[in-house]
N, C-alpha and C positions, 0 to 999 in steps of 0.2 A: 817668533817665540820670545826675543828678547822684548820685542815692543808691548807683550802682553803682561810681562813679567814688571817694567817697566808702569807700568795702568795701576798691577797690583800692587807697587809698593808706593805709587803716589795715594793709590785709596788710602791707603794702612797709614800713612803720614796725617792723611786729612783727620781720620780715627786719633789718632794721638793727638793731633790738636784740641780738637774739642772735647777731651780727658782732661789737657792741660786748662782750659779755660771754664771748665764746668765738673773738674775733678771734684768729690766731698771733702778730700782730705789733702793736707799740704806732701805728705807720702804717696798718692795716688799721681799728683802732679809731678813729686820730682821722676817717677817709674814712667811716667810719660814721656817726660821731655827724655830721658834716656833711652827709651825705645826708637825717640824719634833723630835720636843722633847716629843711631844705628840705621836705620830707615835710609837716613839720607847719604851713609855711608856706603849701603847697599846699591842705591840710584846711582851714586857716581861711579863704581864697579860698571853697574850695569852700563851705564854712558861709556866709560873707556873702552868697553866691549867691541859696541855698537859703533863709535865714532871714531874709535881709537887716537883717539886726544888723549893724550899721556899727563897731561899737566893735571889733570880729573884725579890723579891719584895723590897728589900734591894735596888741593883741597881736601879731598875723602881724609889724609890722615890729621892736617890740621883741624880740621872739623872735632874728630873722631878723640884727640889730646883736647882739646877746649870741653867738649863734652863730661870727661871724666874730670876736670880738672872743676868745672861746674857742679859736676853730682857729689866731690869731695866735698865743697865750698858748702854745699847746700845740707847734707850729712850733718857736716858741723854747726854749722845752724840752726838745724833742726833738732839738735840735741841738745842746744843752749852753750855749746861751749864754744871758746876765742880759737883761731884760724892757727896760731901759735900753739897751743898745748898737744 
């Protein structure tokens, strides 16, 4: 069940990428690449599951802060204004 589950969220990952690569809009891209931080957040759950390698959750949360810390960065950007205000 896990390895199924496992299939489905690497599809889902694959789907996000090429959103991020052929999104229309620089907004479609960043809602991608956050989905896909999630995604990969999700895969490493599921690995600590299965494998029970504990260090998976280590990764999953640095991962999981880079990501928001990315979509703020990018937020700001997108809106024209400095990283400071």
């Amino acid at each position: 069940m896990i390895g199924i589950l496992l299939y489905i969220l690497i599809g889902l990952s694959f789907l996000c990428f090429i959103r991020v690569l052929y999104g229309p809009t620089m907004a479609d891209r960043m809602v991608a690449i956050d989905i896909f931080g999630t995604l990969v957040v999700g895969i490493c759950a599921l690995l600590v599951i299965k494998t029970g390698r504990l260090f998976l959750i280590d990764v999953a949360i640095a991962w999981i802060i880079l990501s928001f810390i990315g979509t703020i960065a990018l937020a700001k950007y997108l809106t024209r204004k400095k990283l400071d205000e």
